[in-house]
C-alpha beads as a LAMMPS data file, in Angstrom:
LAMMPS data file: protein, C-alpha beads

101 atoms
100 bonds

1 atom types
1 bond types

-500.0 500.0 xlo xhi
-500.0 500.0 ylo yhi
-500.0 500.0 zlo zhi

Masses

1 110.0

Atoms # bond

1 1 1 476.438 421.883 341.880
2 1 1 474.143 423.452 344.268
3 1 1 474.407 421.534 347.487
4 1 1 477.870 419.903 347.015
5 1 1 479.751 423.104 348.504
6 1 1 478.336 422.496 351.712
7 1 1 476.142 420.575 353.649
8 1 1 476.045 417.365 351.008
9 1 1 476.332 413.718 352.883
10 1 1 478.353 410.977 351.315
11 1 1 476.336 407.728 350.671
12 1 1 479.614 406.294 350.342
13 1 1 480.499 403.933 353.357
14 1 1 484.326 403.512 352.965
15 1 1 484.569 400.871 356.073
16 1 1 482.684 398.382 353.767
17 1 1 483.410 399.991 350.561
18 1 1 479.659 400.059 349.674
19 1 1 478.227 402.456 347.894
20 1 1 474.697 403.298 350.000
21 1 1 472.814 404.587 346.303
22 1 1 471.131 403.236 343.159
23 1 1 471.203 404.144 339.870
24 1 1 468.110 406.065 339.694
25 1 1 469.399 408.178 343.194
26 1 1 472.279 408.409 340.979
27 1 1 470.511 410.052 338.356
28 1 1 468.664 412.187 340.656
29 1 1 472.001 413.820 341.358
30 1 1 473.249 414.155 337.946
31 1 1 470.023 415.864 337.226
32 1 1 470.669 418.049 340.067
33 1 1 473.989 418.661 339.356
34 1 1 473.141 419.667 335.666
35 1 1 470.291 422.020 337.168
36 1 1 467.566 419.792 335.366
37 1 1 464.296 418.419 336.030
38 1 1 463.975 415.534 338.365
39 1 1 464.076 412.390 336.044
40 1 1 465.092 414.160 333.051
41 1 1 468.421 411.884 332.561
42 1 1 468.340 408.151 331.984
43 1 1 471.092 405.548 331.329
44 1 1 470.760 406.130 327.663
45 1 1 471.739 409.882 327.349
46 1 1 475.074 410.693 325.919
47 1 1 476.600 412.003 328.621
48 1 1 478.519 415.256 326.431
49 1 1 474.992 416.174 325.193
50 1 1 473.986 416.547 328.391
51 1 1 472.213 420.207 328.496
52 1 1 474.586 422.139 330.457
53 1 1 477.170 419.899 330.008
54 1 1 480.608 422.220 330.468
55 1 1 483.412 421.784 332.253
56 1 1 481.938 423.097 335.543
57 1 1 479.543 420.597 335.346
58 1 1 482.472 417.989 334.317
59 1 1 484.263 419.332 337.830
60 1 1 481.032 418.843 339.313
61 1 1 480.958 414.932 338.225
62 1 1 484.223 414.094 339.074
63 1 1 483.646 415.258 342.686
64 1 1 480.085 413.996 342.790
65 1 1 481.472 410.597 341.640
66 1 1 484.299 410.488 344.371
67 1 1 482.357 412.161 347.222
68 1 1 479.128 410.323 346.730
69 1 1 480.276 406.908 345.303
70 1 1 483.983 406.625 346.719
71 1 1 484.812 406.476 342.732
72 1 1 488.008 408.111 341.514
73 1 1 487.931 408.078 337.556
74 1 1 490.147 410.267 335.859
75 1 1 488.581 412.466 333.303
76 1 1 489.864 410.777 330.569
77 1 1 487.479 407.688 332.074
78 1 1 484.320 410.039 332.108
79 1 1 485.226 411.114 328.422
80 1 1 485.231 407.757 327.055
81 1 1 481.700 406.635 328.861
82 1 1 479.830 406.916 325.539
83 1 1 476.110 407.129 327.846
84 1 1 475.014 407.521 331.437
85 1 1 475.035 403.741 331.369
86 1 1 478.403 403.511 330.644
87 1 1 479.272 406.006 333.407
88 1 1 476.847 403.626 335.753
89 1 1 478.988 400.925 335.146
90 1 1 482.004 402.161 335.633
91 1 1 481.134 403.946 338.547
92 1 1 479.956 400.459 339.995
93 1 1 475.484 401.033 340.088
94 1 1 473.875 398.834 338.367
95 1 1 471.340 400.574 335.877
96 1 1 468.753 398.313 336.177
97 1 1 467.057 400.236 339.339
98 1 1 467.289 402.779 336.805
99 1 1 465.323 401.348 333.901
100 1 1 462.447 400.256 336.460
101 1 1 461.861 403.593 337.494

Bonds

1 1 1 2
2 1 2 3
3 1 3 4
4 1 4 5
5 1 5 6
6 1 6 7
7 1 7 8
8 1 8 9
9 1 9 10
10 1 10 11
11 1 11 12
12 1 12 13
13 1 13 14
14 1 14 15
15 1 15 16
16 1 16 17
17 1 17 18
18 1 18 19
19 1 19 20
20 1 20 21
21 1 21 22
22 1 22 23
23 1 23 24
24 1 24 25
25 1 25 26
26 1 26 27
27 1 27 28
28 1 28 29
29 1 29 30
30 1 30 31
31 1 31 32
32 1 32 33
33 1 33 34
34 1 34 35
35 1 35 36
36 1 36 37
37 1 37 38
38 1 38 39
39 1 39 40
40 1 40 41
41 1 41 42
42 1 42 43
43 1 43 44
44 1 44 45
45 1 45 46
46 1 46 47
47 1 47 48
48 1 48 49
49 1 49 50
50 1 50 51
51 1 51 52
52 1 52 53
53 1 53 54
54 1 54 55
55 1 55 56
56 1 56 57
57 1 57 58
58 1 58 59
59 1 59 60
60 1 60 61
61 1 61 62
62 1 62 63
63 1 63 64
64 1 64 65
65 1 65 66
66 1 66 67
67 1 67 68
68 1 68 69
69 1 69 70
70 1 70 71
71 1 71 72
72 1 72 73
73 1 73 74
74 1 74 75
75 1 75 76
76 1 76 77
77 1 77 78
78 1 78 79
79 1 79 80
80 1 80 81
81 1 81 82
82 1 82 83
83 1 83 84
84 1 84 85
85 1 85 86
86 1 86 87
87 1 87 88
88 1 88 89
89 1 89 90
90 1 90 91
91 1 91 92
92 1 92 93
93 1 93 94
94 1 94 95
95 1 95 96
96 1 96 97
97 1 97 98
98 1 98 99
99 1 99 100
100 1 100 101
């Protein structure tokens, strides 16, 4: 959750309702968010073995989700996303720019 306090850009575009970012962008911030390596996450990863996967982190989605994506899922929504795939598709990015990468 480094740069979401402050200085963080939404690539959401809510006059169009488009969401400016791919999946593997998408990724990119998830593995920022979880303070991991760039391209350590992929669709397949269960998203509550996630390595540093608490509920800061879970706070962290949620708000990275709705700021980034224009995406409001209630937690409940997040908990039943099985993978990061699942999480893709609800969230509305396809995962195929994800598996290409």
């Amino acid at each position: 959750m480094r740069r979401r306090i402050r200085g963080a850009v939404s690539r959401f575009d809510p006059t169009n309702g488009i969401i400016a970012m791919d999946a593997q962008q998408f990724l990119a911030e998830l593995d920022e968010l979880f303070e991991l390596d760039p391209g350590t996450l992929t669709p397949a990863n269960v998203i509550q073995d996630i390595p540093g996967w608490s509920s800061l982190t879970f706070m962290g989605l949620i708000a990275l989700v709705d700021e980034e994506c224009g995406v409001t899922l209630a937690p409940d929504t997040i908990l039943s996303c099985e993978n990061l795939a699942d999480l893709l598709n609800e969230v509305g990015i396809s995962e195929s720019t994800a598996q290409a990468a």
